[in-house]
Structure formats: C-alpha cells, structure tokens
Biotite code that builds the C-alpha atoms (Angstrom):
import biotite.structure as struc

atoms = struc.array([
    struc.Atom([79.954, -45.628, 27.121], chain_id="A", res_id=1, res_name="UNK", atom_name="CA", element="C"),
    struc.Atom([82.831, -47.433, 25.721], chain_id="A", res_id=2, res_name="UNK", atom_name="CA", element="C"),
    struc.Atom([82.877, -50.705, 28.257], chain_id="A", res_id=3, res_name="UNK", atom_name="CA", element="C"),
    struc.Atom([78.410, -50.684, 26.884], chain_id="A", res_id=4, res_name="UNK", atom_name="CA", element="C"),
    struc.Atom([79.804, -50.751, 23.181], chain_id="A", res_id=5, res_name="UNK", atom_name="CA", element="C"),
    struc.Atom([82.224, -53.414, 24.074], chain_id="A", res_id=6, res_name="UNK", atom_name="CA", element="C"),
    struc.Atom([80.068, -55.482, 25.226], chain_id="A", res_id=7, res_name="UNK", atom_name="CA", element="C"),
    struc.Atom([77.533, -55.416, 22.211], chain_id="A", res_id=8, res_name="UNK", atom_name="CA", element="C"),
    struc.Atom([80.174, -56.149, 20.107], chain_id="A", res_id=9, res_name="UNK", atom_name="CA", element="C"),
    struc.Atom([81.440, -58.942, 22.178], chain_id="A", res_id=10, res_name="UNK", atom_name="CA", element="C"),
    struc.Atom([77.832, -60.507, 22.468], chain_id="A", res_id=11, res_name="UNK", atom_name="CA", element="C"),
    struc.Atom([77.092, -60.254, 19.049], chain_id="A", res_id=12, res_name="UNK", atom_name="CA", element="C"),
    struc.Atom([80.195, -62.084, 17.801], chain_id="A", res_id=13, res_name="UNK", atom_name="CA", element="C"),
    struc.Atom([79.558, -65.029, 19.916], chain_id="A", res_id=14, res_name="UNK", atom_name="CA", element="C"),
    struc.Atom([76.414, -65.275, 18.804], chain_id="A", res_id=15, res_name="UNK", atom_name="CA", element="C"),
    struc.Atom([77.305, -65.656, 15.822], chain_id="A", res_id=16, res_name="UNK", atom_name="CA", element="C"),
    struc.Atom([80.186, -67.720, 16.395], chain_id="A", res_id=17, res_name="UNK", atom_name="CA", element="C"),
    struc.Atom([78.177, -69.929, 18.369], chain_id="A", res_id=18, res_name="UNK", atom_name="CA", element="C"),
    struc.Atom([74.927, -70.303, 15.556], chain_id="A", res_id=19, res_name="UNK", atom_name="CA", element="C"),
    struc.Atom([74.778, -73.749, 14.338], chain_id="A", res_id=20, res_name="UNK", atom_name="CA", element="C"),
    struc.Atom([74.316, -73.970, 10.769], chain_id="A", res_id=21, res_name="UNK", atom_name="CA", element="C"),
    struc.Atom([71.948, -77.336, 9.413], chain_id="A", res_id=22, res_name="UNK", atom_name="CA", element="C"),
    struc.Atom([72.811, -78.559, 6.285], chain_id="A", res_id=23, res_name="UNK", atom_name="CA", element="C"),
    struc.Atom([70.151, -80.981, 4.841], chain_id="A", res_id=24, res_name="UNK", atom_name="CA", element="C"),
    struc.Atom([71.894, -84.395, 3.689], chain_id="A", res_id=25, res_name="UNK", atom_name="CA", element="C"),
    struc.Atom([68.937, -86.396, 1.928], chain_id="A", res_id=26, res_name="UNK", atom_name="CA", element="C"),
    struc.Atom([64.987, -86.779, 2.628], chain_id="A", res_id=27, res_name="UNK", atom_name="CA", element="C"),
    struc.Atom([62.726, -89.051, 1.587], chain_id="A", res_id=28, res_name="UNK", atom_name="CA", element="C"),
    struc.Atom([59.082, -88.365, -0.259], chain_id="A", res_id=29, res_name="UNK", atom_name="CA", element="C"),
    struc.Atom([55.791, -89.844, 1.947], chain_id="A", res_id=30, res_name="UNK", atom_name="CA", element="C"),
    struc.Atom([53.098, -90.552, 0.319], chain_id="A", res_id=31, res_name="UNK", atom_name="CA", element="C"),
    struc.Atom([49.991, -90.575, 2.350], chain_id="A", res_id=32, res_name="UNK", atom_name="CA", element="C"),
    struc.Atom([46.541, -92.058, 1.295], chain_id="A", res_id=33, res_name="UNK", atom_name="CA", element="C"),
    struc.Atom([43.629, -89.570, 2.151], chain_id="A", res_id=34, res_name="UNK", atom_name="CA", element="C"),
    struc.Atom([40.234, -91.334, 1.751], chain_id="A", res_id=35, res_name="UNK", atom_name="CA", element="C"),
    struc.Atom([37.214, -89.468, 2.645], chain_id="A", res_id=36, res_name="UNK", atom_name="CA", element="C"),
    struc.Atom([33.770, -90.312, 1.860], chain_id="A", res_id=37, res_name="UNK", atom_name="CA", element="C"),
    struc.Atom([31.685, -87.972, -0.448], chain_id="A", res_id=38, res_name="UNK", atom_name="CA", element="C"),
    struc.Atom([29.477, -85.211, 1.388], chain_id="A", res_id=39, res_name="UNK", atom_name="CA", element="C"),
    struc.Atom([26.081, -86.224, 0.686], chain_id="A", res_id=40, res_name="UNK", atom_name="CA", element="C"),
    struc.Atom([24.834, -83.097, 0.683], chain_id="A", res_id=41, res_name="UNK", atom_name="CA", element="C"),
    struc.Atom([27.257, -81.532, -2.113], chain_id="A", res_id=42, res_name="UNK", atom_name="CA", element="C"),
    struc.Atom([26.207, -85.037, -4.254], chain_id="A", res_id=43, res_name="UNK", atom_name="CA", element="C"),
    struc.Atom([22.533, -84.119, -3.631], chain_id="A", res_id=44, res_name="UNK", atom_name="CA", element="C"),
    struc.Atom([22.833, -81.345, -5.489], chain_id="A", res_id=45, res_name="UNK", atom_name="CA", element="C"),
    struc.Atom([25.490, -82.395, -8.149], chain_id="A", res_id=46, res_name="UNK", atom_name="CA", element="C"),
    struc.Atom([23.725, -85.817, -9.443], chain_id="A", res_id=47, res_name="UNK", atom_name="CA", element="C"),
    struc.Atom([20.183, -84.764, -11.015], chain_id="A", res_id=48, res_name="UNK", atom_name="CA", element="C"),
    struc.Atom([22.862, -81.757, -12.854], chain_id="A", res_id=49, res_name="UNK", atom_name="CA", element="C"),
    struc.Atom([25.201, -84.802, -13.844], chain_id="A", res_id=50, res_name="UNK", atom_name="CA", element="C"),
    struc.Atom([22.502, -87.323, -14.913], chain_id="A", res_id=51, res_name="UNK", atom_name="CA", element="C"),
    struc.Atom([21.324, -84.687, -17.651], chain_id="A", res_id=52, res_name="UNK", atom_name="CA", element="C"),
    struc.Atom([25.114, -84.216, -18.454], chain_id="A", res_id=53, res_name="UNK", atom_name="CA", element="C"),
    struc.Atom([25.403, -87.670, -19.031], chain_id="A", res_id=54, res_name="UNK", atom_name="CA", element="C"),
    struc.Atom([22.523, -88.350, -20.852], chain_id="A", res_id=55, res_name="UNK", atom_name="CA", element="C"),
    struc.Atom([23.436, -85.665, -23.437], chain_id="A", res_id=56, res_name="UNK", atom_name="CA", element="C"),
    struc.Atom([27.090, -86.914, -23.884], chain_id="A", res_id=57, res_name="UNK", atom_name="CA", element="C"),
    struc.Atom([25.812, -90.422, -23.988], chain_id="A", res_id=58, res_name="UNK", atom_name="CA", element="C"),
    struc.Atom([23.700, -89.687, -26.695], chain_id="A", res_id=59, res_name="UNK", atom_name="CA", element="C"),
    struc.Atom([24.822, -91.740, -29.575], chain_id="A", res_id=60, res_name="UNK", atom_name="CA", element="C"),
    struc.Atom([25.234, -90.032, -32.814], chain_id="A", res_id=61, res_name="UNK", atom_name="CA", element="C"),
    struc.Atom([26.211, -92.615, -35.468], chain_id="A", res_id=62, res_name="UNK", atom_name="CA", element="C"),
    struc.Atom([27.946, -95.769, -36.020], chain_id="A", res_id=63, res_name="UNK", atom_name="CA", element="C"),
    struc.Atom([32.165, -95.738, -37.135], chain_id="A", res_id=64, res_name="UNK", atom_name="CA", element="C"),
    struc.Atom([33.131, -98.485, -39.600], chain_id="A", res_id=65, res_name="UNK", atom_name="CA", element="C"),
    struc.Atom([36.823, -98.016, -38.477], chain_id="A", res_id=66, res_name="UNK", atom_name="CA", element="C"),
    struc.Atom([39.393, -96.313, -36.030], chain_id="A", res_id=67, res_name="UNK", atom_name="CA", element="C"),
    struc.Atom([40.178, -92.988, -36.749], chain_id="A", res_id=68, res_name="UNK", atom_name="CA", element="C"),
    struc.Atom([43.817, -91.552, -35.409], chain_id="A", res_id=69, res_name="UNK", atom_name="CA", element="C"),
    struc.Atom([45.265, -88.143, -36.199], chain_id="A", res_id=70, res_name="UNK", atom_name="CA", element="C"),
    struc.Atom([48.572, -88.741, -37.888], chain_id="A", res_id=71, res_name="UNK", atom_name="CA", element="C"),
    struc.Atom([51.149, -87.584, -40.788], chain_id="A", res_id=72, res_name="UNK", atom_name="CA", element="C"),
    struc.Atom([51.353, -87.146, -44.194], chain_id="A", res_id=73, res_name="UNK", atom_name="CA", element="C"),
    struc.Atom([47.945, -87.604, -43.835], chain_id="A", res_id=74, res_name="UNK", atom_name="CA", element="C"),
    struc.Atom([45.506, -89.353, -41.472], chain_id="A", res_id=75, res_name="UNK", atom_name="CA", element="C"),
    struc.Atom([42.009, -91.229, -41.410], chain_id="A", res_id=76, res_name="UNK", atom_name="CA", element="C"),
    struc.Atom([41.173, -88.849, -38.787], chain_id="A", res_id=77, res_name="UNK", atom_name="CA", element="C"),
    struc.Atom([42.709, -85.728, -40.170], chain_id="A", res_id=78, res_name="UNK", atom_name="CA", element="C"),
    struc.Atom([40.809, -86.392, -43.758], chain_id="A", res_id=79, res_name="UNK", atom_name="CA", element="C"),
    struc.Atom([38.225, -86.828, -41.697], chain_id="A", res_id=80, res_name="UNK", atom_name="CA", element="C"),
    struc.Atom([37.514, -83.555, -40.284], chain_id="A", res_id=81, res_name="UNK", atom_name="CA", element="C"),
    struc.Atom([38.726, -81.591, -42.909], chain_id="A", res_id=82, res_name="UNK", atom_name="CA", element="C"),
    struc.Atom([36.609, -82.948, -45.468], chain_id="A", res_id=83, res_name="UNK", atom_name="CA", element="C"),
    struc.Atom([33.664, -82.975, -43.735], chain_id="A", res_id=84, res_name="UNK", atom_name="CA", element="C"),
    struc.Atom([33.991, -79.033, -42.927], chain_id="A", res_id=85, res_name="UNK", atom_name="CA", element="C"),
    struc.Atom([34.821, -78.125, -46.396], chain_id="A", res_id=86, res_name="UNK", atom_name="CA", element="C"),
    struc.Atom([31.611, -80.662, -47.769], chain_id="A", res_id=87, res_name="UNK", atom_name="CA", element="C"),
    struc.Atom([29.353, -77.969, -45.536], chain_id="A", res_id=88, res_name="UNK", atom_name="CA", element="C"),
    struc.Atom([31.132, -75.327, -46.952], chain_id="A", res_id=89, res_name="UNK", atom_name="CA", element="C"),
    struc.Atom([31.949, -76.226, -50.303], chain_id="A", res_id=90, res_name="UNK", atom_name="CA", element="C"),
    struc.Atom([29.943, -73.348, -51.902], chain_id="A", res_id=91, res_name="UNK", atom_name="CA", element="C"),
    struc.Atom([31.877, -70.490, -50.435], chain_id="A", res_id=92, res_name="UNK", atom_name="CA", element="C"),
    struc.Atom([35.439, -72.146, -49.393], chain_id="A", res_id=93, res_name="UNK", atom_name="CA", element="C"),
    struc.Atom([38.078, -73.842, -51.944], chain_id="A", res_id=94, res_name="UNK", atom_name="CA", element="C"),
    struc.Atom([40.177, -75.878, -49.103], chain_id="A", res_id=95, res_name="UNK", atom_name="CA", element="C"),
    struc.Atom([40.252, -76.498, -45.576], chain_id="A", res_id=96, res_name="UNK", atom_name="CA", element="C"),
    struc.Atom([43.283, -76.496, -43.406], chain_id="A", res_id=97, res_name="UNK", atom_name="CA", element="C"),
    struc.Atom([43.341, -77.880, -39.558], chain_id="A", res_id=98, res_name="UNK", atom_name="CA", element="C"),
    struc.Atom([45.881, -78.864, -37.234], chain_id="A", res_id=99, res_name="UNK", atom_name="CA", element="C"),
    struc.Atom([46.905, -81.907, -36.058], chain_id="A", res_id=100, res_name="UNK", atom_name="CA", element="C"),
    struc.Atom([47.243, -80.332, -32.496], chain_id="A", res_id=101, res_name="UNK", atom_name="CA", element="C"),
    struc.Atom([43.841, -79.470, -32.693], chain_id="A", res_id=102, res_name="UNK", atom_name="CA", element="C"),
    struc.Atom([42.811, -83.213, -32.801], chain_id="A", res_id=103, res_name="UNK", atom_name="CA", element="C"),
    struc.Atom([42.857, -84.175, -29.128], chain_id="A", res_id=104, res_name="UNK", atom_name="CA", element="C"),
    struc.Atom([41.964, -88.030, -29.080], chain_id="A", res_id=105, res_name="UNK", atom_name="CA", element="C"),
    struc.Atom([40.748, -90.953, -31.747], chain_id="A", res_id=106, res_name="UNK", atom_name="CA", element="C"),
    struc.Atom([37.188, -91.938, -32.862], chain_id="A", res_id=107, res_name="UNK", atom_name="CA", element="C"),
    struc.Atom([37.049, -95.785, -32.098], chain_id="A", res_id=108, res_name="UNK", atom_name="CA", element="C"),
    struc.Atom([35.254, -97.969, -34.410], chain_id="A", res_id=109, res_name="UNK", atom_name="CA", element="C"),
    struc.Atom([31.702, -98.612, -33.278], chain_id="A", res_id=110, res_name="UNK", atom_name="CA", element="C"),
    struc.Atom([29.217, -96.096, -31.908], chain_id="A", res_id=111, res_name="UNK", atom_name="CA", element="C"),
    struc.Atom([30.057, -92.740, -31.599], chain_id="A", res_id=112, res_name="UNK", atom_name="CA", element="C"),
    struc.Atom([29.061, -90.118, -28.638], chain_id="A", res_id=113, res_name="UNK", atom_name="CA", element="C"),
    struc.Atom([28.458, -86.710, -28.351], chain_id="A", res_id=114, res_name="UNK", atom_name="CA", element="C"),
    struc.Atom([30.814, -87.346, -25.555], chain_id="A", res_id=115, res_name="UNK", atom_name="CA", element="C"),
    struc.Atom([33.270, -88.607, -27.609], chain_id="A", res_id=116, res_name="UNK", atom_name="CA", element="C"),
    struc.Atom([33.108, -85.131, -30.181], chain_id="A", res_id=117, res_name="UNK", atom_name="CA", element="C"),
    struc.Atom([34.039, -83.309, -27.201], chain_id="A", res_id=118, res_name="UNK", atom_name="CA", element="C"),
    struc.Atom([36.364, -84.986, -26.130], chain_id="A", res_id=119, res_name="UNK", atom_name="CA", element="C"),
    struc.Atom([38.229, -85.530, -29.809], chain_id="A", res_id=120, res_name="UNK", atom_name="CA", element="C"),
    struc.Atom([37.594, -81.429, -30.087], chain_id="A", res_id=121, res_name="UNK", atom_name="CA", element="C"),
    struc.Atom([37.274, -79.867, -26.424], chain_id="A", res_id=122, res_name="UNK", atom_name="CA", element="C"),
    struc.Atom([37.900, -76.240, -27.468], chain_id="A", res_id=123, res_name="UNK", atom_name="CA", element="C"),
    struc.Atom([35.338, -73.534, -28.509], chain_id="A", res_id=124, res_name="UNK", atom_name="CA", element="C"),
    struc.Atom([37.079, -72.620, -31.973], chain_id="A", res_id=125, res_name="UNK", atom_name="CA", element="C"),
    struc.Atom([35.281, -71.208, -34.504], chain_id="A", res_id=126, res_name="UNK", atom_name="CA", element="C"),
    struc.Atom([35.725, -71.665, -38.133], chain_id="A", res_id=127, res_name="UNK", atom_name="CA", element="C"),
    struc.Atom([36.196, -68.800, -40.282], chain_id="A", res_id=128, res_name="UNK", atom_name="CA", element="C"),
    struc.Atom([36.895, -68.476, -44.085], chain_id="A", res_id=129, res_name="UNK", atom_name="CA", element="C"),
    struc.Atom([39.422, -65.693, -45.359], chain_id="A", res_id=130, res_name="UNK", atom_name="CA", element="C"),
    struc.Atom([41.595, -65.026, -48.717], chain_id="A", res_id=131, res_name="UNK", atom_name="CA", element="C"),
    struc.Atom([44.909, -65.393, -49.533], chain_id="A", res_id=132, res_name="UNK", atom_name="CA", element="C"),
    struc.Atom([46.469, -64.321, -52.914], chain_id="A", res_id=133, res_name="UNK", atom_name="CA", element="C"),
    struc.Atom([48.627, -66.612, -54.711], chain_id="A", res_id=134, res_name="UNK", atom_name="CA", element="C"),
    struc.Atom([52.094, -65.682, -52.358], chain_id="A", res_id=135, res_name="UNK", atom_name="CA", element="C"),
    struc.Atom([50.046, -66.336, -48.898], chain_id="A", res_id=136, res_name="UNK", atom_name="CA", element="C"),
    struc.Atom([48.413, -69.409, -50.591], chain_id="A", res_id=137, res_name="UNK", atom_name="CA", element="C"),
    struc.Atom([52.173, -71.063, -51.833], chain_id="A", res_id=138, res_name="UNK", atom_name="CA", element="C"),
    struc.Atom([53.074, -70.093, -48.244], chain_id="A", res_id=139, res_name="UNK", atom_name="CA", element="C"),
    struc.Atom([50.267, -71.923, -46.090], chain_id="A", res_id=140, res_name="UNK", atom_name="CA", element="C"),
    struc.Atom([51.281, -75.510, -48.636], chain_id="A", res_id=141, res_name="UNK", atom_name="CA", element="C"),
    struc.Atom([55.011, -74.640, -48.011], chain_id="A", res_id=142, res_name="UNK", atom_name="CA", element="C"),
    struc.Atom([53.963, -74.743, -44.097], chain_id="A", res_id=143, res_name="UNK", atom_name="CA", element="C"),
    struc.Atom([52.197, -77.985, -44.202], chain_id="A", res_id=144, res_name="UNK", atom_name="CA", element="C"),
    struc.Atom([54.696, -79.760, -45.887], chain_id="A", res_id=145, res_name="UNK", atom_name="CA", element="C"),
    struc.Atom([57.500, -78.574, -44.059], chain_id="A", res_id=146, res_name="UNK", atom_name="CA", element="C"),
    struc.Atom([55.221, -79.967, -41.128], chain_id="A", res_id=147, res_name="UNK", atom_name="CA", element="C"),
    struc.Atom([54.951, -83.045, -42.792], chain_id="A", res_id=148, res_name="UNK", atom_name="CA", element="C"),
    struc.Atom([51.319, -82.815, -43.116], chain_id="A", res_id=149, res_name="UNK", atom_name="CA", element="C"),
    struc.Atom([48.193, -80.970, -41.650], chain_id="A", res_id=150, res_name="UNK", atom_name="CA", element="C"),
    struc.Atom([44.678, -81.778, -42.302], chain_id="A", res_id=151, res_name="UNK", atom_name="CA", element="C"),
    struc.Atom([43.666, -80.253, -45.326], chain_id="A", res_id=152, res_name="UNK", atom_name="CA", element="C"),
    struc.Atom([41.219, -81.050, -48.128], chain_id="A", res_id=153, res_name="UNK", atom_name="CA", element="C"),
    struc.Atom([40.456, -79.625, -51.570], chain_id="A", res_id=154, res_name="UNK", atom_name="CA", element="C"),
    struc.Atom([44.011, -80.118, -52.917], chain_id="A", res_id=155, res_name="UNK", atom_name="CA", element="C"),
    struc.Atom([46.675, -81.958, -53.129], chain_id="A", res_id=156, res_name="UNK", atom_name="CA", element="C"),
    struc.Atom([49.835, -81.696, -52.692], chain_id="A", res_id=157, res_name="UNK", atom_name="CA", element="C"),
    struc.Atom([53.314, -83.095, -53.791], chain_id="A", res_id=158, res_name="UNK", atom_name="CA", element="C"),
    struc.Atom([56.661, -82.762, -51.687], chain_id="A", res_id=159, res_name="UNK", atom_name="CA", element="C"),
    struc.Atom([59.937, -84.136, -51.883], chain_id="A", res_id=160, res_name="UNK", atom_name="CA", element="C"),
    struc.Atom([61.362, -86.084, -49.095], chain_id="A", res_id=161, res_name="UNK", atom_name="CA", element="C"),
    struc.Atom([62.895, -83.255, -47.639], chain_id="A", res_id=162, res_name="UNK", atom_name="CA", element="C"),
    struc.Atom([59.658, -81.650, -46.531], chain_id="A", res_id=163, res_name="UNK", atom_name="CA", element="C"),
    struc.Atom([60.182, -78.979, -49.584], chain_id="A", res_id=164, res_name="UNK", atom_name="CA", element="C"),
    struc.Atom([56.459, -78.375, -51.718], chain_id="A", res_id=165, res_name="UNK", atom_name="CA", element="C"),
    struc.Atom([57.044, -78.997, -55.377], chain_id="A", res_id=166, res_name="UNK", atom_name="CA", element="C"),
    struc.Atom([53.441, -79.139, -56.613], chain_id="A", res_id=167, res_name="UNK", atom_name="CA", element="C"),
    struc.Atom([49.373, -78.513, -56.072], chain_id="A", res_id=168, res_name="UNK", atom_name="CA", element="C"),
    struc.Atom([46.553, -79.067, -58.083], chain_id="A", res_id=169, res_name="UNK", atom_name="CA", element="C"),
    struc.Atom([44.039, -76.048, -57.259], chain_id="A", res_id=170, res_name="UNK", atom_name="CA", element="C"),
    struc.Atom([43.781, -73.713, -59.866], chain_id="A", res_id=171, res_name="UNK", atom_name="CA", element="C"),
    struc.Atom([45.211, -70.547, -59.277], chain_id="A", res_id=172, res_name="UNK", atom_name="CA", element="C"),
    struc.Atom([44.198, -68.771, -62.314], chain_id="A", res_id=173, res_name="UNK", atom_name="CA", element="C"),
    struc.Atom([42.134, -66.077, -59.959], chain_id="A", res_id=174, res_name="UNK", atom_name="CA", element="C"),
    struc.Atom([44.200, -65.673, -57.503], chain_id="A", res_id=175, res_name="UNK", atom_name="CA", element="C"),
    struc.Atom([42.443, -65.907, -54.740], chain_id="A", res_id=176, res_name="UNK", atom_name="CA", element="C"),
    struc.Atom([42.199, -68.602, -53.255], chain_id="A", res_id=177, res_name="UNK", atom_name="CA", element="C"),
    struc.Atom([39.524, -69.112, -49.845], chain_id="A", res_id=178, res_name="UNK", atom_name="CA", element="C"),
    struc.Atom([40.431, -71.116, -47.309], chain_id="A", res_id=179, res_name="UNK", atom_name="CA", element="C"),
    struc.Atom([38.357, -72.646, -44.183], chain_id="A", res_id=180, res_name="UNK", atom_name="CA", element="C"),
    struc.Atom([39.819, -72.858, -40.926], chain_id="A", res_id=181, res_name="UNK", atom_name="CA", element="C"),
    struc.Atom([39.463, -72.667, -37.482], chain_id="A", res_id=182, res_name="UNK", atom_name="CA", element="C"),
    struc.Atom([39.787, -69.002, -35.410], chain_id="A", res_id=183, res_name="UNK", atom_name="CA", element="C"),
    struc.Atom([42.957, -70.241, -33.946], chain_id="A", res_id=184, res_name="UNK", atom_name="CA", element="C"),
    struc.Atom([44.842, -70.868, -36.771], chain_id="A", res_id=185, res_name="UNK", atom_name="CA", element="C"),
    struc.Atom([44.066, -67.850, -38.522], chain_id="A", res_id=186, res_name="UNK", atom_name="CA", element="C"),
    struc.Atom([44.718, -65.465, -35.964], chain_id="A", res_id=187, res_name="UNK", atom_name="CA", element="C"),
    struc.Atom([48.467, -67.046, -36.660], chain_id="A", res_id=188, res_name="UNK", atom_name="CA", element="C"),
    struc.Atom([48.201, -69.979, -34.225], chain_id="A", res_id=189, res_name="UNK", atom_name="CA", element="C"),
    struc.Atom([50.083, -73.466, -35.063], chain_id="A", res_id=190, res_name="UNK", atom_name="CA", element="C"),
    struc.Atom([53.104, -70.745, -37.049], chain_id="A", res_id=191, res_name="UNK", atom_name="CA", element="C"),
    struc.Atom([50.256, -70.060, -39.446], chain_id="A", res_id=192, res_name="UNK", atom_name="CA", element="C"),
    struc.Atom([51.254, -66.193, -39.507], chain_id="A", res_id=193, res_name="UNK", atom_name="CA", element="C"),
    struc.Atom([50.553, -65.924, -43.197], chain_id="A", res_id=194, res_name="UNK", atom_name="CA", element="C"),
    struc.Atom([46.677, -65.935, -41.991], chain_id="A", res_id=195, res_name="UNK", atom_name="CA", element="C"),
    struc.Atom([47.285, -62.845, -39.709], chain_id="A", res_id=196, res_name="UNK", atom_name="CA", element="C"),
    struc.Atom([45.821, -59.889, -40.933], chain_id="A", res_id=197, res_name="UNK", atom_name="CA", element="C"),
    struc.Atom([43.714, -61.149, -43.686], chain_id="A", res_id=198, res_name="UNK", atom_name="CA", element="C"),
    struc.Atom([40.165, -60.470, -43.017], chain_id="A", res_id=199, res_name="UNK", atom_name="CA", element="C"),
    struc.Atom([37.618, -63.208, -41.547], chain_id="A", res_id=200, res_name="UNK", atom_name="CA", element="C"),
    struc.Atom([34.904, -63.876, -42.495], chain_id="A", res_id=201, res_name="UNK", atom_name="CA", element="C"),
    struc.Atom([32.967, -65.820, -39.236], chain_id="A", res_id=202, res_name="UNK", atom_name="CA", element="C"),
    struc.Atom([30.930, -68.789, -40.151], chain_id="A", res_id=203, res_name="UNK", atom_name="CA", element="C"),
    struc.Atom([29.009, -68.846, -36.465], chain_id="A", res_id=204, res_name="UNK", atom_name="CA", element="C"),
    struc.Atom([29.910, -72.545, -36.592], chain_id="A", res_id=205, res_name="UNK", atom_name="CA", element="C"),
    struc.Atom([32.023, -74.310, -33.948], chain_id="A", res_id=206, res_name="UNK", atom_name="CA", element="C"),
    struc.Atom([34.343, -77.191, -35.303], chain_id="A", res_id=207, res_name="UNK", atom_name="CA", element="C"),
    struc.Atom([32.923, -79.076, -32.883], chain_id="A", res_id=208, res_name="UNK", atom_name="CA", element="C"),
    struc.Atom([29.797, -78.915, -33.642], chain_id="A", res_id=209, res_name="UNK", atom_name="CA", element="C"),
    struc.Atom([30.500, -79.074, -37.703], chain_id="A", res_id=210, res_name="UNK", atom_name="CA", element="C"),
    struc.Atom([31.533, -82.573, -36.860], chain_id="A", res_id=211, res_name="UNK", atom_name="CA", element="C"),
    struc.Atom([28.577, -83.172, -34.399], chain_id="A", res_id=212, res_name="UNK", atom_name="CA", element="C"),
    struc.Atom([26.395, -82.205, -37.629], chain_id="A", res_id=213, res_name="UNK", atom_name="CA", element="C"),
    struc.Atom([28.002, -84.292, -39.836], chain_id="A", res_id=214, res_name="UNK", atom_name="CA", element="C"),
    struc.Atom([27.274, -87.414, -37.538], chain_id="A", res_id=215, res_name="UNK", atom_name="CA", element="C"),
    struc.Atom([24.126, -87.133, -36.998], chain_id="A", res_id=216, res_name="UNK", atom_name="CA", element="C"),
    struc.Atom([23.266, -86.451, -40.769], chain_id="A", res_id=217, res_name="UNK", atom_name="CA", element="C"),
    struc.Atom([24.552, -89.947, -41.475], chain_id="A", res_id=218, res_name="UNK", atom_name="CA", element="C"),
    struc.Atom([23.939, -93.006, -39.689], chain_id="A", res_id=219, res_name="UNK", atom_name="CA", element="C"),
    struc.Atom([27.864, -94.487, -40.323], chain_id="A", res_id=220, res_name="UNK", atom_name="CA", element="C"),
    struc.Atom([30.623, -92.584, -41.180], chain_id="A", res_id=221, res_name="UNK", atom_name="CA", element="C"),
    struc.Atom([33.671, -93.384, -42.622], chain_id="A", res_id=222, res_name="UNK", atom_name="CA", element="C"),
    struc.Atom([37.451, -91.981, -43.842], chain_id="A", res_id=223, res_name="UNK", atom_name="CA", element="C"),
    struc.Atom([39.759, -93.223, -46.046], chain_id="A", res_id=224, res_name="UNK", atom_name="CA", element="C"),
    struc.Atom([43.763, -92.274, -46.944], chain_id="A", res_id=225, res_name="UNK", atom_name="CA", element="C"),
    struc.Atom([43.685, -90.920, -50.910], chain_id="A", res_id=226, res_name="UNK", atom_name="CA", element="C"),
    struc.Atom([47.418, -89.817, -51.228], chain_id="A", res_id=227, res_name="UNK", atom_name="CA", element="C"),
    struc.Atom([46.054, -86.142, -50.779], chain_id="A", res_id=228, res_name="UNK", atom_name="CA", element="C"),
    struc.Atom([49.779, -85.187, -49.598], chain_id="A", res_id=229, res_name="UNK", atom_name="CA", element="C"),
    struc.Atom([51.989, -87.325, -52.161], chain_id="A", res_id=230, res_name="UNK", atom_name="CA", element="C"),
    struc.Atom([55.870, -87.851, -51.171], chain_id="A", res_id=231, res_name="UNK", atom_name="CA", element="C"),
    struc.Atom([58.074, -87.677, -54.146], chain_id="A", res_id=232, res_name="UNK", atom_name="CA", element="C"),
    struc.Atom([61.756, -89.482, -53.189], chain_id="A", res_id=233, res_name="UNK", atom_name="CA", element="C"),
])
C-alpha cells in the first residue's frame, strides 16, 4: 500500500515538474475581407417593404433657408425646435425646455425629408406639460445655465460668465409656471430631477412628429439667434 502511494506521488510531481508553461510574447490583428453576394431570395422579400420605406422618408416636407446645428448658449437649431413646440402649444404651456442631447443631427439648408426628422429626432418621446412653483421654476433656469444653455423658448434668461442665473423675464406673479417638455426630461432625464414627481399632463404628441407638423404647415422654414440666453461678463 505504501510503495502504490509512492508512486502517485512520485508521478504526479513530475508531471508537474515536467508541464511546460506558454507565455504569449506579442500577436498581431488579421483583418480578413468577407464578401458575399446578397441572397436573392431574402431581397425578394425585403425590396417592395423598402421601396414604400423609402418613398415615405423621401417625402419632402418643406424647403430650409439655412443650416440648422444644435449648439450653446443658444442655437439655430435648438430655437428651432423649441419654439415651434411651444407656438402649437402656446395656449396651455408658458415655456418649453429641450435638450441638446436630444438633437441627434443638423437640418441642412435646402429641402427637408421626413427622413431627415427622424433622423435629427430618432426617439419616440413624448411631450408632456407639468407645473412647477416658483422654487422648481428658479431651479430648471439655474440648470440650463449652469449647462450653458438648453433649448428653451418663452423666456429669457441672463447669466454671468460663470454659468450662475441672475435674471428672467416671465412673470412669476402666479406662481405657477407650465412648462413643455419631452417625457424624458421630465421623468428627471438630462439631471432635470426638479421635474420628477410633478404631475404630467400627456399631450399624445411625439416631438418628432411636432416638428414633422410644423414643416409641412409651411412651405420654408427658418430660425434665427435672438439673445434668448444673454451672457453678462
């Protein structure tokens, strides 16, 4: 029993004394070019679906005078969007606030797509109107220009160069103060937690498609910078 024991032990150690161990030095990244022709079955079936795609985001709903980029203090593009949600909503809504994260791409000068809509706003947010009192109001302009600017429209706003809000011109006299945005931000996205909690009030209309209306209820559309977030140094 002993000499069996001794000889497990004995076979075991050399083999591990005798495992070689591979230590790798450096390797070097292939890249290999797959090309494979399309299955013309799977495009039989895909192209009639695409050609309706494409004629729908082809669709051209009006003409831009100018380039439109998302940018900060303010923007062409950001004034752009937020205006044209409050103008729809003007009755029922004293500002608008967006996000410049929310703007995904630029409207070129020339015509503009239904394609291109998506494409600047690709998400399914809704926009929503809710209250905030006075505190939650001064809060939200603290937030944008501590941002640096959002898109916003309805007020403005002065700041000093340090990012710190010094002055508005919406009268506050009520204090309450509605305010249009998107579902996102006021279920506290973008840091907006001074929306959470307050209670929404659902328009049923997507920012997307706000925009999409806006287009094709004018043949050219336009946007313009109007000091909306002044800079005080």
């Amino acid at each position: 029993m002993k000499l069996r024991f001794s000889i497990i032990y004995i076979a075991t150690f050399l083999l591990t004394a005798c495992s070689v161990q591979y230590n790798l030095k450096s390797y070097k990244a292939i890249s290999l070019d797959v090309s494979e022709e399309a299955d013309s079955t799977s495009l039989s079936i895909i192209t009639p679906y695409k050609a309706g795609i494409d004629s729908i985001m082809n669709e051209v709903l009006c003409i831009s005078k100018i380039e439109m980029t998302k940018g900060k203090p303010e923007s062409l593009l950001g004034n752009f969007v937020a205006d044209l949600c409050l103008q729809q909503y003007s009755e029922i809504a004293d500002i608008c606030v967006m996000n410049n994260g929310g703007l995904r791409s630029t409207l070129k000068k020339g015509e503009i797509t239904r394609g291109d809509i998506y494409t600047l706003m690709p998400f399914e947010n809704k926009l929503v109107i809710l209250e905030l009192d006075r505190e939650g109001y001064l809060e939200l302009l603290q937030h944008i220009t501590e941002k640096g600017g959002e898109p916003f429209s309805g007020v403005r706003i002065v700041m000093d160069e340090n990012g710190t809000f010094l002055n508005q011109t919406l009268d506050l006299s009520n204090n309450k103060i509605k305010v249009l945005t998107s579902d996102y931000l006021a279920n506290g996205g973008s840091n907006m937690s001074f929306f959470t909690g307050k209670e929404q009030e659902i328009v049923d209309l997507k920012v997307r498609d706000a925009i999409i209306n806006h287009c094709l209820s004018n043949d050219t559309i336009i946007s313009k910078l109007d000091n909306r977030l002044s800079i005080i140094k």
